[in-house]
Residue, then its C-alpha position, 0 to 999 in steps of 0.5 A: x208887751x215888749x218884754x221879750x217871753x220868760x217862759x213859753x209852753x209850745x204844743x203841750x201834749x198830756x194824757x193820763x190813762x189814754x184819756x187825753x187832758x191837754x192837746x196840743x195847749x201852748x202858753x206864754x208869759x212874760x217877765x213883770x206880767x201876771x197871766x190870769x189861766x181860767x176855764x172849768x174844772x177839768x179844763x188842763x189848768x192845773x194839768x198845764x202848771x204841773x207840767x211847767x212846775x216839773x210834777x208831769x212831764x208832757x207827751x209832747x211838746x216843748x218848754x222854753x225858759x228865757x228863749x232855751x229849750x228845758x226838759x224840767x224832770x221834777x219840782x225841785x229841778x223847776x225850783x232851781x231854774x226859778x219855777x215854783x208852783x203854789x198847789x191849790x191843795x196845801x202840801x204842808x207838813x203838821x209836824x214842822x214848825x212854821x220855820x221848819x215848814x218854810x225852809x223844807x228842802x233848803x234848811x240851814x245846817x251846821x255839820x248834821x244839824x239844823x240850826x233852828x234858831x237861824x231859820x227863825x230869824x230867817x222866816x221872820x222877814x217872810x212872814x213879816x212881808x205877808x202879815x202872817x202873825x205867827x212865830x216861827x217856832x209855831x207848830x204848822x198843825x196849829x195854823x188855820x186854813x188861811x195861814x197855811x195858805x200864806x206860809x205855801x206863799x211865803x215858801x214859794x217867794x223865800x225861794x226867789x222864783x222868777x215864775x210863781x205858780x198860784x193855783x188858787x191861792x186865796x181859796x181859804x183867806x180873808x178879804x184882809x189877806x187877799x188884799x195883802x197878797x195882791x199887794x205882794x203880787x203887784x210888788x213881785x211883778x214889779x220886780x220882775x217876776x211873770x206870775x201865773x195866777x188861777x182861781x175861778x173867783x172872776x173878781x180878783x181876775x180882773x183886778x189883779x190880771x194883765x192878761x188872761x189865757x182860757x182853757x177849755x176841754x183841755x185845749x186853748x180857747x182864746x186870750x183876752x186883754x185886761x181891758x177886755x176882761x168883762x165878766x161875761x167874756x170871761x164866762x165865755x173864754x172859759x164855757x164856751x157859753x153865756x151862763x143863765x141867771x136863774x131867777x131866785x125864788x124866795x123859800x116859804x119856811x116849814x116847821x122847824x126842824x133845826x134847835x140849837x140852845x147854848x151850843x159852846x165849840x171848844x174854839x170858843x168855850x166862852x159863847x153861846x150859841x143859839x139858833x133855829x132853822x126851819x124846813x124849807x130854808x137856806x140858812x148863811x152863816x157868815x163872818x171873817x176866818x177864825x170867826x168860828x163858823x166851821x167848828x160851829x158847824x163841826x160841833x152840830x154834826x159831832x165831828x167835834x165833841x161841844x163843851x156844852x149845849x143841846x141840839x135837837x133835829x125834828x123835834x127829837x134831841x140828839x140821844x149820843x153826839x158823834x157823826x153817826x149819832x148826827x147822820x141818823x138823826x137826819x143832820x149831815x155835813x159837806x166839810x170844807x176840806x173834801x179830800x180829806x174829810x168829804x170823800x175816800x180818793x182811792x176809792x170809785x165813784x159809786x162806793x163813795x157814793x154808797x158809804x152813809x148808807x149801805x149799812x141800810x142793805x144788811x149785813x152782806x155787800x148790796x153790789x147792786x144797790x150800789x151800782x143802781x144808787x150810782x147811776x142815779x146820782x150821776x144822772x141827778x147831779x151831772x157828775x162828770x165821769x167815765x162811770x161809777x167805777x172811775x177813782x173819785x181822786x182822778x175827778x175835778x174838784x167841782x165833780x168830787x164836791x159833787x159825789x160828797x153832796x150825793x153820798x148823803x142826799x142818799x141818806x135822806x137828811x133832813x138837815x144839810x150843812x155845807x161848810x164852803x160848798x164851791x171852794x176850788x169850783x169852777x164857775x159853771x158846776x158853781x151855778x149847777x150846785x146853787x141851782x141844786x140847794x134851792x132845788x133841795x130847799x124847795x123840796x123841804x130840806x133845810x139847807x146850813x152853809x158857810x161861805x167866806x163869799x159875801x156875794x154867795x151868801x147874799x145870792x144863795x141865803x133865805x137869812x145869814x147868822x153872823x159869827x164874831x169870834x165864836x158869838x152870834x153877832x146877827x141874825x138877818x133875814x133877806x130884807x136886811x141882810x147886804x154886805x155892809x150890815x154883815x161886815x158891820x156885825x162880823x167886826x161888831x161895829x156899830x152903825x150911827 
């Protein structure tokens, strides 16, 4: 490209704790470009952005920002120089309204106080510009996943950044909003703006990218063009190896070991749900964001008190309702939101591991239950880590949703629910974990997971219920489930 670089990264050094997460990574981008970073979880993606956007500073190495050196010391100081980075992990305030959220750090004041009513009519454009239909006084608590996503977005472009950081931006939106930010995108880069862009969905690389920069053990592993950009490259540039498609072997149903009869989610007080699932079985449950398919899942494990309805596991019905109740029945469930809900970041691996169940072992803390559980699912699982007593916050996202899926694999279920089981997963721990659930099936499990990837329930899924708006709008087996009569059902269309 002619334009001459925006930003370059030359000779990036970063260790945490003596162990080295980038070495000697240099990175360019260019005004008007969109730069595609992809590799493995673990790879230094998101250790690379942090270093740019002023969060780490680098051991060694240098940045340069329209052709001058920069010592970049913190986020706001990259704020100011026009950087802004979109972090994978929302980092919104619940208690700002969504005005309040979008002009944190910037507000507008007369004197001591803030002046609410112009920051309203200030978010209204930036809320208009990526169709997100709230009002700005809004609390951000009552947002969903998907609006938060677009209101970091709109924080992140209200700042005018002339380098905009996107770490998985549409990890919890729609196909409707993901066309919306691409459009947005497509009209920053024409502005003028370098975008870098990471996701491990390897669709919207090639469809949004100019160019894409591989990482891979902390280090560079090669560039490739747009034109370049096939799927099996892209695998290539970020593993270093072609991935294996594992032949998928059709699950024979059990006895069933799921009933739920008019199961009514405070969500949705007004519908009814019923199903089955039988031993042995992959259940998909699919439709658009805010169809109800978490607090569907959430009711089921007792997460979230039902509104009526009854559940029954192994033929017996859950005597009281709460997670434990839920757990000791044989129901458990992976959520959507693993930092906060799945795993204790504090905490090591093998005490992660061992929380469901140590219980079990008596009164007394069982050291060495633990530590023999721990070796087990690290070996099981693949969990990539220096060993049992390394902090499960200082893992990749993929190694972390592997400790969740252990912690309760130890408690024996007899139904596991999954609600976005690969979100934030890279490619290849994304193959290890489908090969994991129908290893798990295959052995009599009964396996219930939500996915706003219709090419994931359709790889992954022996039948896919369909959600609209809190009602069960389809039930399809394998024959006749494919995107269309999902999409049609999830928008209660009907078919000529």
């Amino acid at each position: 490209m002619a334009s001459p670089p925006l930003l370059v990264a030359r000779g990036v050094h970063k260790a945490f704790g003596g162990v080295p997460a980038l070495h000697d990574v240099s990175f360019t981008l260019r005004a008007g470009e969109v730069v595609a970073l992809v590799g493995e979880n673990g790879a230094g993606k998101s250790t690379l952005m942090k270093v740019l956007a002023g969060v780490h500073r680098p051991d060694a190495g240098s940045v340069e920002l329209d052709g001058s050196p920069v010592e970049l010391r913190s986020p706001r100081e990259s704020l100011a120089r026009g950087i802004a980075l979109i972090h994978q992990e929302l980092e919104l305030c619940d208690n700002l309204t969504v005005a309040g959220a979008l002009f944190l750090g910037a507000e507008l004041r007369r004197g001591p106080f803030l002046r609410a009513r112009a920051m309203a009519a200030a978010a209204r454009p930036w809320l208009l510009r990526l169709g997100l239909d709230v009002a700005p006084h809004t609390p951000v608590a009552a947002l969903s996943p998907g609006q938060k996503q677009l209101l970091e977005i709109a924080r992140a472009l209200r700042a005018e950044a002339r380098v905009l950081i996107m770490d998985e931006p549409t990890s919890s939106l729609t196909q409707g909003e993901v066309e919306r930010l691409f459009a947005v995108v497509r009209d920053l880069k024409a502005a003028g703006v370098g975008i870098v862009y990471i996701t491990h969905r390897l669709g919207e690389v090639r469809a949004i990218a100019d160019r894409l920069v591989g990482l891979r053990d902390g280090k560079n592993s090669g560039e490739l063009a747009a034109a370049e950009a096939t799927h099996d490259r892209i695998v290539a540039l970020m593993v270093g190896r072609a991935l294996a498609k594992a032949a998928r072997t059709p699950h024979a149903p059990g006895a069933e070991v799921l009933r739920v009869r008019g199961l009514r989610t405070r969500a949705f007080p007004q519908q009814a749900v019923d199903f089955t699932v039988r031993e042995r079985e992959v259940v998909g449950i699919a439709g658009l964001l805010g169809a109800g398919r978490t607090e569907l899942l959430r009711a089921l494990f007792g997460a979230d008190r039902a509104v009526a309805g009854t559940i029954d596991v192994g033929g017996r019905a859950l005597a009281g309702h709460g997670p434990a109740d839920a757990a000791a029945a044989g129901l458990v469930l992976l959520p959507e939101d693993r930092k906060h809900q799945g795993v204790v970041l504090g905490m090591p691996v093998d005490q992660n591991l061992s929380l469901p169940t140590l219980h079990r072992r008596g009164r007394w803390l069982d050291r060495r239950y633990e530590r023999e559980l721990a070796v087990r699912s690290i070996a099981d699982l693949q969990i990539a880590t220096a060993g049992p007593g390394q902090l499960v916050g200082t893992l990749s996202g993929g190694n972390q949703q592997k400790v969740v899926l252990g912690k309760w694999l130890a408690a024996q279920p007899k139904v596991l629910l999954l609600d976005e089981p690969t979100r934030g997963v890279d490619v290849g721990a994304r193959a290890e974990i489908y090969a994991r659930l129908h290893e798990l099936a295959a052995q009599g499990l009964a396996v219930v997971f939500v996915s706003s990837e219709l090419e994931e329930v359709l790889q992954l899924a022996d039948r896919v219920l369909v959600l609209r708006q809190g009602a069960l709008t389809a039930d399809l087996s394998r024959e006749h489930m494919g995107e269309q009569a999902i999409m049609l059902a999830a928008t209660a269309m009907e078919a000529s």
